[in-house]
C-alpha positions in Angstrom: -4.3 14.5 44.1 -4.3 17.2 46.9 -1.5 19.9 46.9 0.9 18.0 49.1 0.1 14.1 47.5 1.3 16.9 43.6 4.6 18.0 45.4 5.7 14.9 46.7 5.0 13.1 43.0 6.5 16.2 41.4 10.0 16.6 43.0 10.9 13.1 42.0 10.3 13.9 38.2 13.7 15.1 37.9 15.0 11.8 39.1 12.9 9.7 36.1 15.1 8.3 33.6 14.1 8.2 29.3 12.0 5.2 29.4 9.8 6.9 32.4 10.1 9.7 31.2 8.4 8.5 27.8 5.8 6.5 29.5 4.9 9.8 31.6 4.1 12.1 28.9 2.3 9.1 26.8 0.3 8.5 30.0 -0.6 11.9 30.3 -1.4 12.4 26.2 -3.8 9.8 26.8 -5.8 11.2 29.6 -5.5 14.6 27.8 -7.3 12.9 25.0 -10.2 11.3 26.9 -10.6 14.8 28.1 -11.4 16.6 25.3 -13.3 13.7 24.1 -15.5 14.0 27.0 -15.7 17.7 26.6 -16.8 17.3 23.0 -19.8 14.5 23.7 -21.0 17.2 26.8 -24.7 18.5 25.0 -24.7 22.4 25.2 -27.6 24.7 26.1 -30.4 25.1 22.5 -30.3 29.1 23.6 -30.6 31.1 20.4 -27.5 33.0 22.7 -25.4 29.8 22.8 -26.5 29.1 18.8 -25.2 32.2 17.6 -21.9 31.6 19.8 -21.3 28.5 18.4 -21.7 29.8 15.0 -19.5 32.3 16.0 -16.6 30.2 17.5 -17.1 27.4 15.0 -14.7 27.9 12.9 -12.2 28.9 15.3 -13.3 25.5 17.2 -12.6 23.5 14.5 -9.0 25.2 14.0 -8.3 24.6 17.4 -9.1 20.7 17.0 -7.1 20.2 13.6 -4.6 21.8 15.5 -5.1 19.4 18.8 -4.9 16.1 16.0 -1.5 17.4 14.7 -0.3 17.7 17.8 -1.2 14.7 19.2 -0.4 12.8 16.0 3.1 14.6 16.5 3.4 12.9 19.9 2.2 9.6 18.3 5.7 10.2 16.3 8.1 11.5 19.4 6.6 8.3 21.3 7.8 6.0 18.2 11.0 7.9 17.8 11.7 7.8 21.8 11.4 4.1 21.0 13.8 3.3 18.5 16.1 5.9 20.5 15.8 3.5 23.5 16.7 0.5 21.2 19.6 2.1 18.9 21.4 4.1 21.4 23.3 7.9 19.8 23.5 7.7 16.3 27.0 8.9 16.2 28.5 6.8 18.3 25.7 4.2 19.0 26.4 5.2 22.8 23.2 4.1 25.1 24.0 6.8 27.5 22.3 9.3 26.6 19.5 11.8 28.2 17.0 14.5 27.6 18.0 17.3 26.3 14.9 19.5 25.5 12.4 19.6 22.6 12.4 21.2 19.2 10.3 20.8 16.4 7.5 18.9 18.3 10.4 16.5 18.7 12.2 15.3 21.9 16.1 16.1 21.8 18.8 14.1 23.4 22.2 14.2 24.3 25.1 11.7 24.1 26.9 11.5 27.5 29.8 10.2 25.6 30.3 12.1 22.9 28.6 15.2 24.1 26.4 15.6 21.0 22.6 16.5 20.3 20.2 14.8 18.2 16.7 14.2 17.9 14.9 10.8 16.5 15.4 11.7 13.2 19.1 12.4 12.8 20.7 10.4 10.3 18.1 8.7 9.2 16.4 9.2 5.7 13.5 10.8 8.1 15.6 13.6 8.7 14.4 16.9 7.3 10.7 15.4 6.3 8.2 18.4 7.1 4.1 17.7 8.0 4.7 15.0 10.6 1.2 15.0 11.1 1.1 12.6 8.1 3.1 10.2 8.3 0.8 8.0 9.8 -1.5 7.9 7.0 0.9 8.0 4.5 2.3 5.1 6.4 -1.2 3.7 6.5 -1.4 4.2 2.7 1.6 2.0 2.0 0.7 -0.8 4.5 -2.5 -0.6 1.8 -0.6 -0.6 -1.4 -2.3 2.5 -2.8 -0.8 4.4 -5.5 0.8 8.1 -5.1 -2.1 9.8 -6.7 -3.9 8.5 -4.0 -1.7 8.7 -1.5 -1.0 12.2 -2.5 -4.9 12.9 -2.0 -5.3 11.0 1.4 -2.4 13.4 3.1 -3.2 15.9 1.2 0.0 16.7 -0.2 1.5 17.2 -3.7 1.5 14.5 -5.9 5.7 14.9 -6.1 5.9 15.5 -1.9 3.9 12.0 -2.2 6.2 10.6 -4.4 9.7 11.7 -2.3 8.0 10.6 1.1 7.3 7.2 -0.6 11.0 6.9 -1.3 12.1 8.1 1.8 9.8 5.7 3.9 11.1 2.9 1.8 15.3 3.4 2.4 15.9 2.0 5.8 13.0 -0.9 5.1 15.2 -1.8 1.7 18.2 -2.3 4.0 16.4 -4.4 7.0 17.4 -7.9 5.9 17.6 -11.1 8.7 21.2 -11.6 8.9 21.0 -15.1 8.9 18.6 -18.1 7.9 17.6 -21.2 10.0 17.1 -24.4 9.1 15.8 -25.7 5.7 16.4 -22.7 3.4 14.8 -22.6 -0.4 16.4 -20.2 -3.0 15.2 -19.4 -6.4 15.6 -16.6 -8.9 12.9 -14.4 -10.1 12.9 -12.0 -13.2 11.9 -8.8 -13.1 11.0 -6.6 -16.6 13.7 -3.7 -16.9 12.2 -0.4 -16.5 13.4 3.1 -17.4 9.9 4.4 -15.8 10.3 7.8 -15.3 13.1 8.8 -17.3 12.3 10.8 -20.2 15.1 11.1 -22.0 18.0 9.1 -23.7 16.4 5.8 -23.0 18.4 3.2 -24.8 15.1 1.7 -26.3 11.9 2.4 -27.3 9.6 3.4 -24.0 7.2 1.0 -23.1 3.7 2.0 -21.8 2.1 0.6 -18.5 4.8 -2.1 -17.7 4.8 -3.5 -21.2 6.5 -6.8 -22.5 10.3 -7.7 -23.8 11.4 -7.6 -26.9 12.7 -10.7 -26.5 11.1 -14.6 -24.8 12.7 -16.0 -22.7 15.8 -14.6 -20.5 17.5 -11.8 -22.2 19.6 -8.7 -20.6 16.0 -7.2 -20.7 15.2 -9.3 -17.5 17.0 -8.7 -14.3 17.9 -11.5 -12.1 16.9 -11.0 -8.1 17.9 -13.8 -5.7 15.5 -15.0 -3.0 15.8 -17.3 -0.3 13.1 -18.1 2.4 13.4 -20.2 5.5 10.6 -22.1 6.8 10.1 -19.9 10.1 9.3 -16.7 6.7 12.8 -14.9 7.0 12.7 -13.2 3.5 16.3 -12.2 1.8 16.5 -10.7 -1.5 19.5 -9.0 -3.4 19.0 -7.6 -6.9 22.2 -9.1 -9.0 24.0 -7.3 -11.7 24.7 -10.3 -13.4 22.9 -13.9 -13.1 26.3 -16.0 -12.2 28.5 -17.5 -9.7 30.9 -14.3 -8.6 27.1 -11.9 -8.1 25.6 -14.6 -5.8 28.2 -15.0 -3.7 29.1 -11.4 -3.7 25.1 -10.4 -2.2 24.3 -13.8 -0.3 27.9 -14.5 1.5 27.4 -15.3 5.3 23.6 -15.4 5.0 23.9 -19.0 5.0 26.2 -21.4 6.8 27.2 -25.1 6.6 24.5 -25.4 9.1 21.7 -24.8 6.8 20.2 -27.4 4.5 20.0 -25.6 0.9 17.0 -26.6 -1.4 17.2 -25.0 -5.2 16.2 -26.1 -8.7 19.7 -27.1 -9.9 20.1 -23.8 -11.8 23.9 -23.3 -12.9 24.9 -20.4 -11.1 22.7 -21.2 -7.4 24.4 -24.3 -6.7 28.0 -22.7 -7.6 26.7 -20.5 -5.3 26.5 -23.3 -2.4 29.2 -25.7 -3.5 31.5 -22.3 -3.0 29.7 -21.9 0.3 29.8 -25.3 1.6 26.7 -25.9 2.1 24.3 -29.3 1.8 22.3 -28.8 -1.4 19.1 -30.5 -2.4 18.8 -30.2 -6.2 14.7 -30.4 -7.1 13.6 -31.0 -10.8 11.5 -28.4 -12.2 9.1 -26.6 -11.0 10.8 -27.8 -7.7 7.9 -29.8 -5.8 9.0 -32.3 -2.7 10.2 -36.0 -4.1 8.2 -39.0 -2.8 11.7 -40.1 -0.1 11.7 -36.7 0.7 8.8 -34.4 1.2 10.4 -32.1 3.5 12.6 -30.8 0.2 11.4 -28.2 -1.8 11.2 -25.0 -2.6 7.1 -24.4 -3.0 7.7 -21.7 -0.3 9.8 -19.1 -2.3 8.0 -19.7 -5.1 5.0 -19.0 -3.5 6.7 -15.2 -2.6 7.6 -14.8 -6.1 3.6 -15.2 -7.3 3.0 -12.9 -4.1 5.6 -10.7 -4.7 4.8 -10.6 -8.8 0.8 -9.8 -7.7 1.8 -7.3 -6.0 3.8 -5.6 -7.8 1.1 -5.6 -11.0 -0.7 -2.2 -9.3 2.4 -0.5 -9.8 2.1 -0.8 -14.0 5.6 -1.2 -14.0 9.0 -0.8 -11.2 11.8 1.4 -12.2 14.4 -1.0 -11.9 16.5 2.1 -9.8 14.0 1.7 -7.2 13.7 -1.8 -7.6 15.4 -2.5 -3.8 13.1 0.0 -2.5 10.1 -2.2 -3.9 12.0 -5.6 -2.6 11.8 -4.0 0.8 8.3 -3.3 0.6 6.9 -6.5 0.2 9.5 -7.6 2.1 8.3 -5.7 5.5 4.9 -6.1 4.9 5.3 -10.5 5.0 7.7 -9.9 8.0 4.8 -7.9 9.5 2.3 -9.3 9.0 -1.3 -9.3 10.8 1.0 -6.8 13.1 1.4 -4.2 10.0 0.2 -1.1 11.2 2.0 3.0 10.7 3.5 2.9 14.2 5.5 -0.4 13.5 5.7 1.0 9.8 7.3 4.5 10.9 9.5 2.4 13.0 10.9 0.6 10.2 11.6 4.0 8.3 13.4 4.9 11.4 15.9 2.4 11.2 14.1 -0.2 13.3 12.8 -2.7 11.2 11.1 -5.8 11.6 14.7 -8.0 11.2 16.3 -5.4 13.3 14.0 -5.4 16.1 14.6 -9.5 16.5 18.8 -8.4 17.0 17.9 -6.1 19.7 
């Protein structure tokens, strides 16, 4: 591009709105990258003069390219957040007018045109305030792989307790991104999970266990919490923890998920089919374990059965969930079915964002 072909391209810059705006500077981080690529694959002169300045500058080299990662792993992030800007709007006021408002913290800034205030990608979310940017990728990566924290911890190399409060801040917004409605044939079935005081280390009101351990009791027992989980046939995955296994805690966490316009299949437990008389809905009551009757193959509930197993084999790594961060663990494995084959840390930091894989099928 010649000096004349630069101005003309350059004096409409100012007229480019966000989206162009983000596709410019991702353009240009690309092309950036392929350059210093290119520049590090060029073979340099075997001189003993251009040995010794390479030894010289090596270390300084290498500086400069950790440095070049962060920063373009930092863009990686401002390109993500500019995208779930785009699709949520201010987050005071959910206002879609909004515009660029400078750059701070290897973030992009923006400012609400209708409420007049400043913000960056981050703000209010449980993001916000999260240092070494440059790792959330792989921590990201990490999860997407179900690794522990000690591991994790190593891979980003931070501390083992940074590892842990990133993995609990990752997991907030996914533990919240439910599909707000089911379609068609719907199974639901509960699922126990052991009670856990895993972490706490003092004034348990039992015994500890070690590694997960067993109940005290067979069978259910106030050692075993209930969670409710219902599964359409297109995958849409919604789980609630209950306080209590009976009528009034079902239809407290599942009211409005489904209509009159689902068909409800369930294994004639006592409280789930309250739960859908109360509801109005059409139930299909399967005998244990729940498997399709000859008349009727299309009834059953193999599918949400099938998540717990998935969900339970999961889990087993973990030696154990703290039942306070139960949701959090729900949301996990949650995400990662919605996902997918199209899990990766971009879609993943999305999710901690705010954005989801059930919330990116509203927008």
């Amino acid at each position: 591009m010649d000096a004349v072909e630069f101005e003309i391209w350059f004096a409409g810059v100012a007229r480019l709105d966000l989206a162009q705006r983000g596709c410019v500077l991702l353009a240009l981080s690309a092309l950036e990258t392929e350059h210093d690529r290119l520049v590090e694959l060029t073979p340099s002169s075997p001189t003993a003069e251009g040995v010794a300045e390479n030894f010289i500058a090596g270390p300084v080299i290498g500086e400069a390219r950790r440095r070049r990662d962060e920063r373009l792993v930092g863009e990686d992030v401002a390109a993500i957040g500019h995208r779930k800007v785009e699709a949520s709007g201010c987050p005071h006021c959910a206002s879609r007018s909004i515009g660029a408002w400078g750059y701070s913290d290897g973030l992009p800034r923006y400012r609400c045109k209708s409420c007049r205030k400043t913000f960056n990608a981050l703000t209010k979310t449980p993001m916000a305030g999260l240092q070494k940017k440059e790792q959330w990728l792989e921590n990201a990566e990490a999860m997407i792989e179900g690794t522990s924290i000690a591991k994790a911890s190593e891979r980003c190399n931070v501390d083992y307790t940074t590892a842990f409060r990133w993995r609990h801040r990752f997991l907030t917004s996914l533990s919240l991104d439910k599909p707000k409605s089911m379609s068609g044939i719907v199974e639901g079935d509960e699922m126990f999970i052991l009670e856990s005081f895993k972490g706490k280390r003092s004034d348990l009101p039992r015994p500890p266990r070690q590694r997960g351990g067993k109940a005290v009791k067979r069978g259910l027992s106030p050692e075993q919490i209930p969670v409710i989980v219902l599964r359409d046939r297109k995958g849409a995955t919604f789980d609630a923890v209950l306080p209590k296994l009976d009528k009034a805690s079902m239809v407290a966490a599942l009211h409005g998920v489904l209509t009159p316009a689902n068909t409800f299949c369930c294994d004639g437990g006592k409280s789930i089919v309250a739960f859908a008389r109360a509801e109005g809905l059409a139930v299909h009551v399967l005998p244990a374990p729940g498997g399709p009757r000859p008349e009727a193959p299309q009834f059953h509930i193999n599918n949400v059965n099938g998540y717990h197993g998935r969900f339970k084999e999961w889990a087993r790594r973990f030696h154990g969930v703290a039942t306070k961060n139960l949701p959090n663990y729900l949301g996990w494995r949650r995400a990662l079915e919605a996902l997918g084959s199209n899990a990766n840390p971009r879609q993943w930091i999305l999710g901690t964002l705010g954005l989801g894989p059930y919330q990116q099928s509203l927008q």
